[in-house]
matplotlib code that plots the C-alpha trace (Angstrom):
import matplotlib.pyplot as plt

x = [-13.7, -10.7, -9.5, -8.4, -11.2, -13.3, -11.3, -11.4, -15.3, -15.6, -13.3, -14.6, -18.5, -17.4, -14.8, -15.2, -12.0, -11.5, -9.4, -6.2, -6.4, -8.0, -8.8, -6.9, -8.2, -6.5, -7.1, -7.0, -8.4, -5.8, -5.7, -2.6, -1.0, 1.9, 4.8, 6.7, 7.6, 7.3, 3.3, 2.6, -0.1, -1.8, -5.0, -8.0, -9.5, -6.8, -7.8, -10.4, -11.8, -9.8, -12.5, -13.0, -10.3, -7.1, -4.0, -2.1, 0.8, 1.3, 4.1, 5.3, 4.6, 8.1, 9.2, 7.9, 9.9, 13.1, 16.4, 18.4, 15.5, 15.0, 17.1, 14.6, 12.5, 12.4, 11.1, 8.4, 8.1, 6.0, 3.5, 0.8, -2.5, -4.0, -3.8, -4.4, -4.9, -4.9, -7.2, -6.6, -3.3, -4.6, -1.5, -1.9, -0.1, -0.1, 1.5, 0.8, -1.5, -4.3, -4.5, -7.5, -8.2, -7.9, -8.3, -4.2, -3.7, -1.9, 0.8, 2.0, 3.2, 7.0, 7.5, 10.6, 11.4, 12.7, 14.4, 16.0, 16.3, 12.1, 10.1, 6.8, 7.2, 6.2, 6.5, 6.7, 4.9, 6.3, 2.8, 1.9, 5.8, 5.2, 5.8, 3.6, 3.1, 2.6, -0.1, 1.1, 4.4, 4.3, 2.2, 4.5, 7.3, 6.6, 4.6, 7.1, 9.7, 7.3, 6.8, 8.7, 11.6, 11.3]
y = [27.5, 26.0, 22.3, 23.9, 26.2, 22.9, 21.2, 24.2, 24.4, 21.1, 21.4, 24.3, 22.6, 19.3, 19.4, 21.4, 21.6, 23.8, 27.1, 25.3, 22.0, 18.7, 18.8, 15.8, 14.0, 15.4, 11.9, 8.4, 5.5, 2.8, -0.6, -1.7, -5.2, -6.1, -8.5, -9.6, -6.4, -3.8, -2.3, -1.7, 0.8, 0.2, 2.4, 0.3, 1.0, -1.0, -4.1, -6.9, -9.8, -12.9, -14.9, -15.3, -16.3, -18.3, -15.5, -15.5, -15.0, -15.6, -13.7, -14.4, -11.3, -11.5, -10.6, -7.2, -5.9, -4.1, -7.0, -4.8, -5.0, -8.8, -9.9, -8.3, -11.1, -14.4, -17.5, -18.4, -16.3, -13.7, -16.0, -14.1, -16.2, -13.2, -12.8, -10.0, -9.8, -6.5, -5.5, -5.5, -7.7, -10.7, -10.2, -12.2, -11.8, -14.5, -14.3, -11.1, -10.0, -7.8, -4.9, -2.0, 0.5, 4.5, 7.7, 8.9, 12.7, 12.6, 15.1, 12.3, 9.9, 11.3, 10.3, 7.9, 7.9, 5.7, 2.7, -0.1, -2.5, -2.0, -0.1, -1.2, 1.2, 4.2, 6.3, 6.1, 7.4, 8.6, 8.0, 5.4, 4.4, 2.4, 1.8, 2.5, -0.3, 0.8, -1.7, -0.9, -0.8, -4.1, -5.6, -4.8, -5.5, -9.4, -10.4, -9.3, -11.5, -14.3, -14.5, -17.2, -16.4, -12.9]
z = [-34.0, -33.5, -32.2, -29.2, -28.6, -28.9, -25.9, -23.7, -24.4, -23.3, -20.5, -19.3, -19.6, -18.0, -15.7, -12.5, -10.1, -7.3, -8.6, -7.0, -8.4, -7.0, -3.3, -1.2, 1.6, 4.8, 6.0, 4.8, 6.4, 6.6, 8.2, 10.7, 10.9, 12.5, 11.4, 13.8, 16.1, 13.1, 12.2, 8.6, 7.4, 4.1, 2.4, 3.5, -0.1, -1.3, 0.0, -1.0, 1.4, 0.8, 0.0, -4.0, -6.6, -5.8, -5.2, -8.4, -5.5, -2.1, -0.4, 3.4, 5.5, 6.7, 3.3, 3.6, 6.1, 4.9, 4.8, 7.4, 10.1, 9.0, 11.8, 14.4, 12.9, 15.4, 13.7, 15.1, 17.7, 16.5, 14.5, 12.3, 11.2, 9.6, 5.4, 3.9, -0.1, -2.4, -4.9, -8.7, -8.5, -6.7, -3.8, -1.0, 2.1, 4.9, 8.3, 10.0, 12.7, 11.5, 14.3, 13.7, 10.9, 11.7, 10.3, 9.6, 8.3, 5.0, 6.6, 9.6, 6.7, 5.8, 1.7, 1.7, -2.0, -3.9, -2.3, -4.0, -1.0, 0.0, -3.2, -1.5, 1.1, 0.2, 4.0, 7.4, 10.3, 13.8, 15.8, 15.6, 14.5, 10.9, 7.2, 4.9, 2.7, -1.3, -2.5, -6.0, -5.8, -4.3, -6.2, -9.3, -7.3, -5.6, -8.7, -11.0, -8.8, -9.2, -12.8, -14.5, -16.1, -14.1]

ax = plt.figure().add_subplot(projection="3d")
ax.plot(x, y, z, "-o")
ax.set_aspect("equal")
plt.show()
């Protein structure tokens, strides 16, 4: 028997998918906060309690929201006390209001692609009207900023 007959043995022994590939949630459960006038989604499952180990870095929720809507941001007059922090990078993210979680079907979030000015957002939704944040994407992104020398 060959290598390859080997592998497709044990594929075909271990590793059940559906004839059509992997089945996708036609939900996700996400949690929505608000900076300033502008609501953020981000996957629930991507979060971690902030309680624990000190945020290797701390990022203003004001930085999250795209520079040409920055100027839609008042000082002060939209102050967030709520922080959230995302798992794996130790992200933390102070200054935004922390609003509800929901159920969102994976077809109301339109893909945005790739984006220069605001990789962390990965989509946006028309109801309720939002970007959705990328908890990877900005983790790489604001801790890759913050490194030193980076």
């Amino acid at each position: 028997m060959s290598a390859a007959d080997l592998v497709a043995a044990y594929l075909d022994a271990h590793l059940h998918l559906a004839p059509d590939g992997p089945v996708l949630p036609d939900t996700v459960e996400v949690l929505a906060f608000r900076v300033g006038p502008f609501r953020f989604l981000c996957r629930a499952d991507a979060l971690t309690p902030t309680a624990g180990d000190v945020a290797a870095v701390t990022l203003q929720a004001a930085e999250l929201v795209p520079v040409p809507y920055r100027s839609h941001l008042r000082q002060g007059l939209f102050p967030g006390r709520d922080v959230l922090r995302l798992k794996g990078g130790r992200l933390e993210i102070r200054g935004l209001q922390i609003e509800h979680t929901m159920r969102l079907p994976q077809a109301a979030m339109a893909p945005r692609g790739p984006r220069a000015e605001a990789p962390w957002i990965s989509a946006t939704t028309r109801e309720p009207p939002a970007f959705v944040l990328d908890p990877d994407a900005a983790q790489l992104h604001f801790m890759r900023r913050n490194r030193p020398g980076g």
